[in-house]
N, C-alpha and C positions, 0 to 999 in steps of 0.2 A: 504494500500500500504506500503510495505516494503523499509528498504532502499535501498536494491538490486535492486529496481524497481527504483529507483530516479537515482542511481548511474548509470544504465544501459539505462537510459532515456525512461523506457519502460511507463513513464505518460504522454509525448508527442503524441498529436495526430499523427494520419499518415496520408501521406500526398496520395491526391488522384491521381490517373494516367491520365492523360490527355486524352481524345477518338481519337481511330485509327483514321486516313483518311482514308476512303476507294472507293478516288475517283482512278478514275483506271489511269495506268501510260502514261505520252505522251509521253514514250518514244525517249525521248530527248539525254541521251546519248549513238548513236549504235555506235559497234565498230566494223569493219571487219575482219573478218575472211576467210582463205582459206584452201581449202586442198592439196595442192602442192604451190612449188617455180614457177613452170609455172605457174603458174593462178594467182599471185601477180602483182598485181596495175590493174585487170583487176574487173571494180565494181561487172560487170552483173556476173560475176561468183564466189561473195564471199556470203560469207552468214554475215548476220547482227544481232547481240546481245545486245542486251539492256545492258545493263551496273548495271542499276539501277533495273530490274525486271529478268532479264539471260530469256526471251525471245528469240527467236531466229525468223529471217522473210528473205525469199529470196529476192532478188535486186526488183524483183516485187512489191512484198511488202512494203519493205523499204522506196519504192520511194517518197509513200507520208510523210512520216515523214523527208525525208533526205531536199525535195523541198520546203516545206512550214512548216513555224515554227507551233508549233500545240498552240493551243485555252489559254491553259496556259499560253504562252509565249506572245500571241498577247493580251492579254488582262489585261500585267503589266502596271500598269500605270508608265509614265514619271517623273522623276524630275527635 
């Protein structure tokens, strides 16, 4: 090893990358969406966006994620 490799820090190990989650998203944060000024503040006709996956789900859809917090969220413990 040279001293270009000391000075450059190229004798330090490297550091390992932590594993993906690839649990799937409860999407927790929707935002609404419309396509007109009419149809604003009206739920059943927006469309819903995940925030955190760009998902997209109609008010049908949505409903269960909007009504009941999902399995993630019920299952943080208290402090």
């Amino acid at each position: 090893m040279g001293i270009l490799d000391k000075i450059l820090g190229h004798d330090e190990p490297v550091a390992e990358v932590p594993p993906v989650d690839d649990a799937p998203c409860p999407h927790t944060a929707l935002a609404q969406h419309w396509d007109s000024l009419d149809e604003m503040g009206k739920a059943e006709l927006a469309t819903y966006r995940c925030e955190s996956c760009s998902l997209e789900f109609s008010y049908q859809e949505a409903r269960q994620y909007l009504e009941e917090p999902p399995a993630v969220l019920a299952s943080t413990p208290e402090s």
